[in-house]
NUPAVEX-839173 format. One record per residue: residue number from 1; residue in three letters; x, y, z of N, C-alpha, C, O in turn. Coordinates in steps of 0.2 Angstrom, whole numbers, plus 5000, padded with zeros to 4 digits. Layout:
BEGIN
PT   i  aa n_px n_py n_pz ca_px ca_py ca_pz c_px c_py c_pz o_px o_py o_pz
PT NUM Ala    X    Y    Z     X     Y     Z    X    Y    Z    X    Y    Z
...
END
This chain:
BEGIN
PT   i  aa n_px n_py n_pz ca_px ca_py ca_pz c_px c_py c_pz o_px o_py o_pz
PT   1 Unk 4876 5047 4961  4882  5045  4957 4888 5047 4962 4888 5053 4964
PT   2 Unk 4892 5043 4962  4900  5045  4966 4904 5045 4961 4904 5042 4955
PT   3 Unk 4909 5050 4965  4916  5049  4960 4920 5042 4959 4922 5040 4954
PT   4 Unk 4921 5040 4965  4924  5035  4968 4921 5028 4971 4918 5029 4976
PT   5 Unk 4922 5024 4970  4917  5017  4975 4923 5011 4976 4927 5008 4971
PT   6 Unk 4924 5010 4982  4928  5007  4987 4925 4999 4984 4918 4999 4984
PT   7 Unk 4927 4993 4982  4925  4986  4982 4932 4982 4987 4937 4980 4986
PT   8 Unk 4928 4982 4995  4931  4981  5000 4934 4985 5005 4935 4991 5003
PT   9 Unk 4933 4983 5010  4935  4990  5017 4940 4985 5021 4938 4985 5027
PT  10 Unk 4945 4980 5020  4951  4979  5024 4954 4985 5027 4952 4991 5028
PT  11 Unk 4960 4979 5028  4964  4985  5033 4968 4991 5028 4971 4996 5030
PT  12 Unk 4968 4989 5021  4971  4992  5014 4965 4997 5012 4968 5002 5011
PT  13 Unk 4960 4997 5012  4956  4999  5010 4952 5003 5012 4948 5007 5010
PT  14 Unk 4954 5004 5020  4952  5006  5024 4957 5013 5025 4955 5018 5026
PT  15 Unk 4963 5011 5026  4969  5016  5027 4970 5020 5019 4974 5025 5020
PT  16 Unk 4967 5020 5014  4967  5022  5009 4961 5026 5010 4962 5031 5006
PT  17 Unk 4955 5026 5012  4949  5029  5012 4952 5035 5017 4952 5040 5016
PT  18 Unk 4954 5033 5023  4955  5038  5028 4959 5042 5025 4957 5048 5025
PT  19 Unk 4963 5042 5022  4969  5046  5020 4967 5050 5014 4970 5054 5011
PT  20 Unk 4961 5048 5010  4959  5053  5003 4954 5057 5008 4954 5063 5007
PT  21 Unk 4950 5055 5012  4946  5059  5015 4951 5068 5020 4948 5072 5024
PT  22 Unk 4956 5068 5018  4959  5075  5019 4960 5078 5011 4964 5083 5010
PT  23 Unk 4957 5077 5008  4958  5078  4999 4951 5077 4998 4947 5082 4998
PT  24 Unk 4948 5072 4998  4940  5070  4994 4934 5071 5001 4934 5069 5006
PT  25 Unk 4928 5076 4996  4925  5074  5002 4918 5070 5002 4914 5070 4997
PT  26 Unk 4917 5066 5008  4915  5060  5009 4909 5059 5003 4907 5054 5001
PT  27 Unk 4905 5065 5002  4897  5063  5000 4901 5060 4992 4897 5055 4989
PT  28 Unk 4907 5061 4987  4907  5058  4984 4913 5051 4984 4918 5050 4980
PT  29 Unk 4911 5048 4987  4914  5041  4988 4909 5037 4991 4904 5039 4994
PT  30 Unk 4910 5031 4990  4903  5026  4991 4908 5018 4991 4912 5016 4986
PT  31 Unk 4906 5017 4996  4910  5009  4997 4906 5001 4999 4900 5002 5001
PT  32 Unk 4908 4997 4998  4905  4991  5000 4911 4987 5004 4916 4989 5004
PT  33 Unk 4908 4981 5007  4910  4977  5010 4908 4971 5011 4902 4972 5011
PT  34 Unk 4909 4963 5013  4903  4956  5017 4904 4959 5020 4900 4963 5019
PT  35 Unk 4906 4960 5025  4904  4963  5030 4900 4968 5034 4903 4973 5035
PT  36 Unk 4893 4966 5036  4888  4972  5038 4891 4976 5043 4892 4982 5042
PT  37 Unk 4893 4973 5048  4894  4975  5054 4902 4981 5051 4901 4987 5054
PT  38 Unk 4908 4979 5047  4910  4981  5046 4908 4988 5041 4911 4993 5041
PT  39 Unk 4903 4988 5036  4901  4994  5032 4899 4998 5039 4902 5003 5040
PT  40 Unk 4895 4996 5042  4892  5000  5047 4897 5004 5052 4898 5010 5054
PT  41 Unk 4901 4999 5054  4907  5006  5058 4912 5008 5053 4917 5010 5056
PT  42 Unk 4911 5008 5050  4917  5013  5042 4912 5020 5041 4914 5026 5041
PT  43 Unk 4903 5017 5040  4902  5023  5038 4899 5028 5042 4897 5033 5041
PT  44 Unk 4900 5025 5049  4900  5029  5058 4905 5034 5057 4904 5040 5057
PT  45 Unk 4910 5031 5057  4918  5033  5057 4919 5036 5053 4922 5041 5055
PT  46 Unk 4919 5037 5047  4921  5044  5040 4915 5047 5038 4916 5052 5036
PT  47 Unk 4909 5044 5038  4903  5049  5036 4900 5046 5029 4895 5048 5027
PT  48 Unk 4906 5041 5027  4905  5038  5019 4899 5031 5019 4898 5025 5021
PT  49 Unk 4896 5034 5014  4888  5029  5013 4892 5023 5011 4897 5023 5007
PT  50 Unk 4889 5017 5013  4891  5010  5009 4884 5008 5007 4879 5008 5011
PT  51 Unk 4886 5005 5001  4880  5000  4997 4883 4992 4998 4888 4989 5000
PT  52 Unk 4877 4989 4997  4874  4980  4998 4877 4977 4994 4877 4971 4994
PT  53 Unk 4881 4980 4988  4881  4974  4984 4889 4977 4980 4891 4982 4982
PT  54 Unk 4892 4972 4976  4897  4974  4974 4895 4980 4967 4898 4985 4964
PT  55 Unk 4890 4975 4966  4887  4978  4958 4887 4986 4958 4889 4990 4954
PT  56 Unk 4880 4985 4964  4878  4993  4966 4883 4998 4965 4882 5004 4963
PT  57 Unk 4890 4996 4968  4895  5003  4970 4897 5002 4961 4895 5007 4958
PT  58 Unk 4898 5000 4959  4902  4997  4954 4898 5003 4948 4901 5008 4945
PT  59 Unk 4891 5002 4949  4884  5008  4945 4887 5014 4947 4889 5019 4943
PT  60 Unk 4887 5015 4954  4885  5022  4956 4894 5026 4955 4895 5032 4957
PT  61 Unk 4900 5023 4954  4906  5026  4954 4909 5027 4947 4906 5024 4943
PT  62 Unk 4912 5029 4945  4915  5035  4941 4922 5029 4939 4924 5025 4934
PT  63 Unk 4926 5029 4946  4935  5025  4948 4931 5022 4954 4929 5024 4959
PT  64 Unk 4932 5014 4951  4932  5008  4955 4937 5004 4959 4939 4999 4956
PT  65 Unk 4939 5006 4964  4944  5004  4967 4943 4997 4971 4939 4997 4975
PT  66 Unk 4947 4990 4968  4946  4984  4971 4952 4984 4975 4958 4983 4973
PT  67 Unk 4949 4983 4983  4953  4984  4988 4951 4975 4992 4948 4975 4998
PT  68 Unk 4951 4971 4989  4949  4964  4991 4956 4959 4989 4961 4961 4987
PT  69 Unk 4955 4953 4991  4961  4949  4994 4960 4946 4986 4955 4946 4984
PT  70 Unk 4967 4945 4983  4967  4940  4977 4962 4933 4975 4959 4932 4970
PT  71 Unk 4961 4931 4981  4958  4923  4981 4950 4927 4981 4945 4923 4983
PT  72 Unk 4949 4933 4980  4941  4936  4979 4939 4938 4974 4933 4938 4972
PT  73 Unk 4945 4941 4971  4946  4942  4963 4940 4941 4961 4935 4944 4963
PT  74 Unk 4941 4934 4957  4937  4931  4952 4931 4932 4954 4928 4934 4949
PT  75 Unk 4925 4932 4960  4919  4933  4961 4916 4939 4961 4910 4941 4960
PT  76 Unk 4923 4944 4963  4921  4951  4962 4918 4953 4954 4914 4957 4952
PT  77 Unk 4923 4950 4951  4924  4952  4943 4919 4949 4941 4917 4953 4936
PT  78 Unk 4916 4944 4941  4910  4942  4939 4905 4947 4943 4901 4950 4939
PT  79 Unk 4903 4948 4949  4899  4953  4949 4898 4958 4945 4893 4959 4943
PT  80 Unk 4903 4963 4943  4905  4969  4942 4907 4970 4933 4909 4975 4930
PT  81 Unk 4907 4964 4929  4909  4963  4922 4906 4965 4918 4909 4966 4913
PT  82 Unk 4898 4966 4919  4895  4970  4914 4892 4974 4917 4886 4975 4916
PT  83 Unk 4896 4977 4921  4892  4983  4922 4897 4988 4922 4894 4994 4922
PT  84 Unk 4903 4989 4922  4908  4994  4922 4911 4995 4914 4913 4990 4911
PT  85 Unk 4911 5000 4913  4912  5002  4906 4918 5006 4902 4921 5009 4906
PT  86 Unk 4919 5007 4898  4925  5008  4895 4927 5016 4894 4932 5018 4893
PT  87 Unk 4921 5019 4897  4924  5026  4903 4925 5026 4908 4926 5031 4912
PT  88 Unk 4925 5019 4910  4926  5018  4920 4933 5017 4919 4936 5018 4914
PT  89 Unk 4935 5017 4925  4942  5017  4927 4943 5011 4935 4941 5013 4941
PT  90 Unk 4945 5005 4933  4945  5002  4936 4951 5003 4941 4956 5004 4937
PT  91 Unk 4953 5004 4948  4961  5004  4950 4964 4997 4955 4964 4997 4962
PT  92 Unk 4965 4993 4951  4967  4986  4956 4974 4988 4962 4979 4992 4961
PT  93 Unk 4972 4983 4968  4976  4986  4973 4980 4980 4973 4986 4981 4974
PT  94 Unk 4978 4973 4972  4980  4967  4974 4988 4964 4972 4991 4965 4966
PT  95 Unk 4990 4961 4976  4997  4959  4972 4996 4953 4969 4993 4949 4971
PT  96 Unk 4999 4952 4963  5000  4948  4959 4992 4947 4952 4990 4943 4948
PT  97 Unk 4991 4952 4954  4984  4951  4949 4985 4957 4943 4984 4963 4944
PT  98 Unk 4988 4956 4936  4988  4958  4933 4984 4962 4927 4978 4960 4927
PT  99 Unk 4986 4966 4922  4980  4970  4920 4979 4968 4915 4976 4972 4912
PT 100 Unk 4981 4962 4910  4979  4958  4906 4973 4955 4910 4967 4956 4909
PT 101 Unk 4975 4950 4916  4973  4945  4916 4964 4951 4920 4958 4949 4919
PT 102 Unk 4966 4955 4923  4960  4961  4924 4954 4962 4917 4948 4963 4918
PT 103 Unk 4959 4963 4910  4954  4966  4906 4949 4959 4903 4944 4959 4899
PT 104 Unk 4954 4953 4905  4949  4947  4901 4944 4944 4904 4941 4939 4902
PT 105 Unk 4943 4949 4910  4937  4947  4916 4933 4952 4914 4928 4952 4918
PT 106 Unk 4934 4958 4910  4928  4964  4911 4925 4964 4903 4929 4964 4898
PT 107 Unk 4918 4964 4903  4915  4962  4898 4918 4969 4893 4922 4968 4888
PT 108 Unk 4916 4977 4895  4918  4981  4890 4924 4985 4892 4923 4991 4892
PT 109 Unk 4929 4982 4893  4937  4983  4893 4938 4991 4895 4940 4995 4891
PT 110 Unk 4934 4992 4902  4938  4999  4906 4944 5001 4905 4947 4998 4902
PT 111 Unk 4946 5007 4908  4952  5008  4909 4955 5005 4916 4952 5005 4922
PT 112 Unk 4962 5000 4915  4964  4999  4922 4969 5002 4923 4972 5005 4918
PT 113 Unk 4971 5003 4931  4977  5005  4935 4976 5001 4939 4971 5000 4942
PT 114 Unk 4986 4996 4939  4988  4993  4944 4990 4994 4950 4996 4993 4948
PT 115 Unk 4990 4995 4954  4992  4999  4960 4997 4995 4965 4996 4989 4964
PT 116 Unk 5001 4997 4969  5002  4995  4975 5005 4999 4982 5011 5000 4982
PT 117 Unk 5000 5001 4987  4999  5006  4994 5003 5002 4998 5005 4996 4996
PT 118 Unk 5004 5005 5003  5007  5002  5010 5000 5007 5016 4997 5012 5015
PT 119 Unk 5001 5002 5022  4996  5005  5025 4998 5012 5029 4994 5017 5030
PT 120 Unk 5005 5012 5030  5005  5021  5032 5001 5025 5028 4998 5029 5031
PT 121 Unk 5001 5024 5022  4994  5026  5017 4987 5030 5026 4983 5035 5025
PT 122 Unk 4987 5027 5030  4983  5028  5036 4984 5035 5039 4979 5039 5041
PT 123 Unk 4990 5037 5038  4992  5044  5041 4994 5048 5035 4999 5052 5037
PT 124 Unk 4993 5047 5031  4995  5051  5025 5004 5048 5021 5006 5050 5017
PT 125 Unk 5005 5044 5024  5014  5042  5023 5014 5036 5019 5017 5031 5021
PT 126 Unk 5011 5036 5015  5009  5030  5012 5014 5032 5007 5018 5037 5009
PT 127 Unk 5016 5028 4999  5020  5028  4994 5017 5021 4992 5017 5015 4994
PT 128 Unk 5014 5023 4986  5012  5020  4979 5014 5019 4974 5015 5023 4970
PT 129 Unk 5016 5012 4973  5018  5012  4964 5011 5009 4958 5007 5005 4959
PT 130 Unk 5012 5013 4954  5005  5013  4949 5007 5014 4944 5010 5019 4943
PT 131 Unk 5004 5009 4939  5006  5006  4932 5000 5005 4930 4995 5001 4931
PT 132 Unk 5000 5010 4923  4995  5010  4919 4994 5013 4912 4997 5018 4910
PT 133 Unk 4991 5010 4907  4990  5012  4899 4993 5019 4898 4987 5022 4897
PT 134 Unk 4996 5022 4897  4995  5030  4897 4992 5036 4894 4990 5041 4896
PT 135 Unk 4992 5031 4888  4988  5034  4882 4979 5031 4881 4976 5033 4876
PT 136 Unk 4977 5026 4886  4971  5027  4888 4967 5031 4892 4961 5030 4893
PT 137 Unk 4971 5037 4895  4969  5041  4902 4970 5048 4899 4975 5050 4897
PT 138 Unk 4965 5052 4899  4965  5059  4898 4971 5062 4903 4974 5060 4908
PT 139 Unk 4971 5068 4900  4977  5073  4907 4973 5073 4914 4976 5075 4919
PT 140 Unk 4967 5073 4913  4962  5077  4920 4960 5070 4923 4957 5070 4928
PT 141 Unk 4961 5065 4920  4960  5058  4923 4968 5057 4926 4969 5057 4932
PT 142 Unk 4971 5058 4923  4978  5055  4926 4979 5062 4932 4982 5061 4937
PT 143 Unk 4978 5065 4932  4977  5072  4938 4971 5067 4943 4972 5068 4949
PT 144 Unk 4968 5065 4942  4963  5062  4945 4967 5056 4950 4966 5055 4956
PT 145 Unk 4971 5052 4946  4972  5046  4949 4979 5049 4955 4981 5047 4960
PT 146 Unk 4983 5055 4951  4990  5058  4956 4985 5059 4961 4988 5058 4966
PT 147 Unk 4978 5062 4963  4977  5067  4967 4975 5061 4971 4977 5062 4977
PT 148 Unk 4972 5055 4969  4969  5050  4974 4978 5048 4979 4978 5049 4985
PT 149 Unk 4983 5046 4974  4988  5045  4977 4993 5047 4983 4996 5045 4988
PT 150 Unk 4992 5052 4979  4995  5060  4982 4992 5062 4989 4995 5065 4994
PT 151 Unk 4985 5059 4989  4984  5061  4994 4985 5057 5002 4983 5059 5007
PT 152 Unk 4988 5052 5000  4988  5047  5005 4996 5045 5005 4998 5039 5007
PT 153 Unk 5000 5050 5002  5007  5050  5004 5010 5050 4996 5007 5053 4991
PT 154 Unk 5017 5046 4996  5019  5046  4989 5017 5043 4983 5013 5038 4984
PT 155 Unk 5017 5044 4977  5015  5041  4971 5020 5041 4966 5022 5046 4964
PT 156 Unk 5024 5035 4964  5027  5033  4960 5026 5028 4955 5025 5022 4956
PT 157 Unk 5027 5032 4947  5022  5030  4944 5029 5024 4940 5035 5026 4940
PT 158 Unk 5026 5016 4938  5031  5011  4937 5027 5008 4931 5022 5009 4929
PT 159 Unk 5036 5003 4927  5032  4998  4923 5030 4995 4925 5032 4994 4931
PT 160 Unk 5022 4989 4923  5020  4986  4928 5025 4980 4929 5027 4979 4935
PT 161 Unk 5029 4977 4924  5035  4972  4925 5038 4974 4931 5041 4969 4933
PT 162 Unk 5038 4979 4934  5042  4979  4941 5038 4979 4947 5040 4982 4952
PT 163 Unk 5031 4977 4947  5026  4978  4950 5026 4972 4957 5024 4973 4963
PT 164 Unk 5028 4967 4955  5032  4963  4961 5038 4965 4967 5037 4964 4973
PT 165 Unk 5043 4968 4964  5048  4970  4966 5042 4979 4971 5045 4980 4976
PT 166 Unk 5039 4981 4970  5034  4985  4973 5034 4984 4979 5036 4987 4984
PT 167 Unk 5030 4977 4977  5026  4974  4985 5032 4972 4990 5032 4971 4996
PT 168 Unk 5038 4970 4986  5045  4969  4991 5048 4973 4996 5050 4973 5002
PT 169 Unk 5048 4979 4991  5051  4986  4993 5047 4991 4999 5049 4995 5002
PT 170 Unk 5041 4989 4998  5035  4995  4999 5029 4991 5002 5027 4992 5008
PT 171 Unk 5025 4988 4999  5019  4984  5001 5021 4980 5006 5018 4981 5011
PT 172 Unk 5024 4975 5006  5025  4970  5012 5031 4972 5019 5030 4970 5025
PT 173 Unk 5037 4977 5015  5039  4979  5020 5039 4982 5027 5044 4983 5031
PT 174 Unk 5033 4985 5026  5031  4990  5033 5030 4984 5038 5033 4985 5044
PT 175 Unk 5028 4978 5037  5029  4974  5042 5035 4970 5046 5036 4968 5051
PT 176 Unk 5039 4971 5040  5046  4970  5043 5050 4976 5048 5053 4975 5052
PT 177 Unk 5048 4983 5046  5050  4987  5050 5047 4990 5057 5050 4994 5060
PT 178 Unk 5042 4987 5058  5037  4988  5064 5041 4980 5068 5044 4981 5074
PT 179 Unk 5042 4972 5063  5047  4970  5069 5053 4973 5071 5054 4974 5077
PT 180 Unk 5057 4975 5067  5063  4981  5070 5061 4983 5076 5062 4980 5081
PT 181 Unk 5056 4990 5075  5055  4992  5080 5054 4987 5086 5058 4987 5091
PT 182 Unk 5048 4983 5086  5047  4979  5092 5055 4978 5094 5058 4981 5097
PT 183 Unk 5058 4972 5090  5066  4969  5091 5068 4975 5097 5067 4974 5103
PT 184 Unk 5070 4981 5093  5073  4984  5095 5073 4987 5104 5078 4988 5108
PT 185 Unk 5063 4989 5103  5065  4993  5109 5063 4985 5114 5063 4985 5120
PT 186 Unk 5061 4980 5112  5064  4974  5117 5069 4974 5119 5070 4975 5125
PT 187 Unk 5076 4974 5115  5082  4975  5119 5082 4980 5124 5085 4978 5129
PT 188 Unk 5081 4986 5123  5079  4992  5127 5079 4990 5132 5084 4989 5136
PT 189 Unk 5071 4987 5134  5066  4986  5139 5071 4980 5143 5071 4980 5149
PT 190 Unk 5075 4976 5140  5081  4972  5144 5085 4976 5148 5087 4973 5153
PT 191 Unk 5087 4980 5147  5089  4985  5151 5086 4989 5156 5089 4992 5160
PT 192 Unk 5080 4990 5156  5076  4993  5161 5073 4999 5157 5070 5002 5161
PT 193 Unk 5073 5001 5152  5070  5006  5148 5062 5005 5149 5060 4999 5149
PT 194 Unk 5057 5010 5149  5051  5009  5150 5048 5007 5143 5051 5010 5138
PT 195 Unk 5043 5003 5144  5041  4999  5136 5039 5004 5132 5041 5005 5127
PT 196 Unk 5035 5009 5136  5031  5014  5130 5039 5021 5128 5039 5022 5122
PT 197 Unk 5043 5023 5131  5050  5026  5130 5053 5022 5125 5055 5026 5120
PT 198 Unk 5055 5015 5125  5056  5010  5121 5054 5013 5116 5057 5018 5113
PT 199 Unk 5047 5011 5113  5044  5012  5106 5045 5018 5104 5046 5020 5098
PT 200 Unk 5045 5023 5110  5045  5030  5106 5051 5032 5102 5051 5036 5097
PT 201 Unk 5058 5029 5106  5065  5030  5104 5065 5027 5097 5064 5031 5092
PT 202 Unk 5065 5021 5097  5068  5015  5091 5060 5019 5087 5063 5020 5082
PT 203 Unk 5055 5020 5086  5050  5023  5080 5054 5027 5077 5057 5027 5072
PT 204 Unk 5053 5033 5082  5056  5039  5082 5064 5039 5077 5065 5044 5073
PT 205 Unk 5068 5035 5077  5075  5033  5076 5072 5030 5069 5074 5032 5063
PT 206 Unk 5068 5027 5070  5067  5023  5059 5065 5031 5057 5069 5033 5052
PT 207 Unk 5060 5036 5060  5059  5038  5058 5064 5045 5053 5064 5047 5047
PT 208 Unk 5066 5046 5058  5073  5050  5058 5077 5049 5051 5079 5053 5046
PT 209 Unk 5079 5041 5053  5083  5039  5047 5081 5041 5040 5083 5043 5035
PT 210 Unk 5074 5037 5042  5071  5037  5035 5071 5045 5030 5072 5046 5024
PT 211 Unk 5071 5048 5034  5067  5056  5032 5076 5058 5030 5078 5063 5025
PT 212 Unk 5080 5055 5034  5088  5056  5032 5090 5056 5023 5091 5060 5019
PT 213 Unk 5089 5048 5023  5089  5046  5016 5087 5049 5011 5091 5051 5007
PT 214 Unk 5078 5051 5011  5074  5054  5006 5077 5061 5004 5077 5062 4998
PT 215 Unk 5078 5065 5010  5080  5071  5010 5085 5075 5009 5085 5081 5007
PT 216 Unk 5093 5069 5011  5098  5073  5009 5099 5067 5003 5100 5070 4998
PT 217 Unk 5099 5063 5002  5099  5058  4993 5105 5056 4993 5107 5055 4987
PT 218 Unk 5110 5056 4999  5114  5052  5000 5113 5046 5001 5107 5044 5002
PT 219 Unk 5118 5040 5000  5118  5032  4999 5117 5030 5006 5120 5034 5009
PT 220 Unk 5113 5026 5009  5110  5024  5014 5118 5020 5018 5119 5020 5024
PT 221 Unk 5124 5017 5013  5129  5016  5020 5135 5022 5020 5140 5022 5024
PT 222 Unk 5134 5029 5016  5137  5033  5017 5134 5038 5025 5138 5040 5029
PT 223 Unk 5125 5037 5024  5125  5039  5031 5126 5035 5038 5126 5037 5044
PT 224 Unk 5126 5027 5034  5128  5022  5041 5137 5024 5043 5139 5025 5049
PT 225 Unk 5139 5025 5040  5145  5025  5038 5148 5032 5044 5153 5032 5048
PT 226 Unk 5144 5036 5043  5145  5044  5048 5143 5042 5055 5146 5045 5059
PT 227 Unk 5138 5037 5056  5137  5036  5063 5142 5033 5066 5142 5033 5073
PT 228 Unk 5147 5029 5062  5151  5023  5066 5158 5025 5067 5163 5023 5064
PT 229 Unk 5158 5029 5072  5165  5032  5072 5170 5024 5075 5168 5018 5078
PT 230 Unk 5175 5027 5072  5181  5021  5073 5181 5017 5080 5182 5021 5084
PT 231 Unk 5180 5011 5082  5182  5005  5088 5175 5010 5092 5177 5014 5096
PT 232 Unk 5169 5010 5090  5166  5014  5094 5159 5009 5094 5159 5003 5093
PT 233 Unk 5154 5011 5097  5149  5008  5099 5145 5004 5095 5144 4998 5096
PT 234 Unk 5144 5009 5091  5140  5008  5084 5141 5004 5079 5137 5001 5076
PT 235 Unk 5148 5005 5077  5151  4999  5074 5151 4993 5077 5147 4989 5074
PT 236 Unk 5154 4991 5081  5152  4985  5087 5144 4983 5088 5143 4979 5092
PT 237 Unk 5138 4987 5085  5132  4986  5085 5131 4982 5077 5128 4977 5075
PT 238 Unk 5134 4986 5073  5134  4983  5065 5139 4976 5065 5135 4972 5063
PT 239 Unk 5142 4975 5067  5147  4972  5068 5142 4966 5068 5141 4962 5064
PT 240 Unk 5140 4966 5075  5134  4959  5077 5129 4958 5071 5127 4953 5070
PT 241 Unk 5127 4962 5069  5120  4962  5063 5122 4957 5060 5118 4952 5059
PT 242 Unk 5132 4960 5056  5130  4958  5051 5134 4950 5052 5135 4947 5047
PT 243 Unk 5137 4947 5057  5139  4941  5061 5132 4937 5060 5131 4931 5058
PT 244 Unk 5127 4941 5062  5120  4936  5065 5116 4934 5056 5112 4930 5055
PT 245 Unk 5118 4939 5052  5114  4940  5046 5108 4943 5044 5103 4941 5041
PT 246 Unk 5110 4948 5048  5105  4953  5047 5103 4955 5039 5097 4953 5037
PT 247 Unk 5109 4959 5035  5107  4957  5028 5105 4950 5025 5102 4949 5020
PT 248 Unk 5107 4947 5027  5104  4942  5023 5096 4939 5023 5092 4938 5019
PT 249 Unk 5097 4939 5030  5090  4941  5031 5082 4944 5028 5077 4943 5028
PT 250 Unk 5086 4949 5026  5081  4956  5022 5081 4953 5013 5077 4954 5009
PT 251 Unk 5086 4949 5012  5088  4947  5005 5084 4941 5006 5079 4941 5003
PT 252 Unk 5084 4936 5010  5078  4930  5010 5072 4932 5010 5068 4928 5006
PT 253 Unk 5069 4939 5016  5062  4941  5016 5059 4941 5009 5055 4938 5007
PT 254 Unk 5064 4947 5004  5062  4950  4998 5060 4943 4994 5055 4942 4993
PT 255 Unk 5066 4938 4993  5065  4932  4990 5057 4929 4989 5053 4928 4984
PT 256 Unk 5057 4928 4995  5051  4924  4998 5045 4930 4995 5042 4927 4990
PT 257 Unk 5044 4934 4997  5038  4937  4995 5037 4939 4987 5031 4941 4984
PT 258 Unk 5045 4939 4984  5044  4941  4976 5041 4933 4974 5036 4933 4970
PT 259 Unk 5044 4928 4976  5039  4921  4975 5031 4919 4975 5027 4917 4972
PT 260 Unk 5032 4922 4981  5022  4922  4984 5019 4927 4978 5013 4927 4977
PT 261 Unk 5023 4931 4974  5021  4934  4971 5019 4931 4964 5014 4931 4961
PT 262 Unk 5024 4928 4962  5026  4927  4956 5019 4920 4957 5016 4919 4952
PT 263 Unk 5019 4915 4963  5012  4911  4963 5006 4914 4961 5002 4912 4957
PT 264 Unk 5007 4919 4964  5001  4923  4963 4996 4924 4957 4990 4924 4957
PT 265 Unk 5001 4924 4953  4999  4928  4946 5001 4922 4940 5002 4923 4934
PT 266 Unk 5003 4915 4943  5002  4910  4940 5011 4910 4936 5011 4906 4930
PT 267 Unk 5015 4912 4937  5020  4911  4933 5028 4906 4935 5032 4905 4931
END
C-alpha cells in the first residue's frame, strides 16, 4: 500500500514528484505511466516503483493524483471509477476539468481536490492554487494535501470559480517568462554579451524582481517606478515596451488562455 500514486509522469507530474521527494519518502509513493521506457527512467532516477496499469496505482494509493492531459481524462476515469472509494482522495491537476464533472465519472464519489502547479514546482518554487470541498476533508487530510503542496513551493488555497484565472496567472505563465528571458538576453547577445552571461544576468534580474514584489508587498509599478529615474535610460526602455505593446500583449496572452480554458471545460 502507498500513501500517494501518481496517474501520469509528464513533465507536470514529473516536476511535482521530484519536488515531494525532499518531504516524502520514495517507498510511499507509487506511479504509473504509457510509457515503459519512461516509468523505467523515473523509477531509475527517484527510486519510486511504477505499476502497469492505471487501475493497479489507483488500488495501492491512499491520494490519487491525475497528472494526465485533459483529452485522457475520460479513459483514465473509466479505468479507475470503481475502484477509488469515498475515503480516497482524488487531486486533479488538469485545466479546465472540473470537480462536478470529476465526481460524475467516479462510481463511489471520493474526495476531490482541484489543483493547478506550475513546473518551477521542479526546484521547489512551484505555487499552487487548490480548490476543494472543506468540510469533506478531515484537519490531518488537509495537513496532508498543504504538505503535498507545500512541498514543492507555494500553496494557495482558491474558489474553484477562479480556477481558470489560475492557469493564466500561474500555470501557463512561466512559459511566457522563460520567452522574456530568452528575448532579453538575445538583445544582450546583439551587443556582444556572451550567451551563457546573457541568461545568467536577465534570469537572475526576473529573479531578483520577483522576490522584490513578494517580499516588500509593494505595488509592482511603485518598484518599476524607483528604477526609472527622470530622462534616464530605464525609462526610455519602458518607454519602447509600452510604444511596441508590451502590456497589451500579456493582456491578449491572459485572454487567449482563459478561452482555451473555458473550451476546455465545455462553456
Amino acid at each position: 500500500m502507498a500513501d500517494i500514486g501518481f496517474i501520469g509522469m509528464g513533465n507536470m507530474g514529473y516536476a511535482m514528484l521530484k519536488g515531494m521527494l525532499s518531504c516524502f519518502d520514495a517507498s510511499g509513493i507509487v506511479f504509473t505511466d504509457a510509457s515503459q521506457e519512461r516509468m523505467e527512467n523515473v523509477e531509475k532516477i527517484t527510486n519510486v516503483k511504477y505499476v502497469n496499469t492505471n487501475a493497479e496505482c489507483a488500488k495501492l494509493a491512499k491520494v490519487i493524483i491525475l497528472a494526465v492531459k485533459p483529452q485522457y481524462y475520460e479513459s483514465v476515469l473509466q479505468d479507475i471509477s470503481n475502484i477509488v472509494k469515498e475515503d480516497d482522495i482524488v487531486i486533479s491537476l488538469a485545466p479546465g476539468i472540473r470537480i462536478d464533472y470529476l465526481s460524475s465519472k467516479l462510481e463511489f464519489n471520493p474526495r476531490i481536490v482541484r489543483v493547478m502547479p506550475n513546473t518551477p514546482a521542479l526546484v521547489g518554487a512551484g505555487i499552487t492554487g487548490v480548490a476543494y470541498q472543506k468540510d469533506r476533508f478531515s484537519s490531518d487530510e488537509e495537513k496532508l494535501i498543504e504538505n503535498i503542496f507545500r512541498s514543492i513551493g507555494e500553496m494557495v488555497r482558491v474558489d474553484e470559480a477562479l480556477m481558470n484565472a489560475v492557469v493564466c496567472a500561474s500555470g501557463s505563465s512561466p512559459a511566457y517568462v522563460y520567452m522574456f528571458i530568452e528575448a532579453l538576453a538575445d538583445s544582450v547577445v546583439k551587443y556582444g554579451m556572451p550567451r551563457d552571461m546573457a541568461y545568467k544576468f536577465a534570469a537572475s534580474s526576473v529573479l531578483g524582481s520577483a522576490k522584490m514584489v513578494l517580499e516588500t508587498g509593494e505595488h509592482p509599478g511603485i518598484l518599476k517606478d524607483r528604477v526609472c529615474s527622470p530622462g534616464g535610460t530605464t525609462i526610455a526602455g519602458v518607454a519602447a515596451l509600452e510604444e511596441y505593446g508590451f502590456r497589451n500583449a500579456v493582456f491578449k496572452a491572459t485572454d487567449a488562455c482563459y478561452e482555451k480554458n473555458q473550451k476546455l471545460q465545455g462553456e
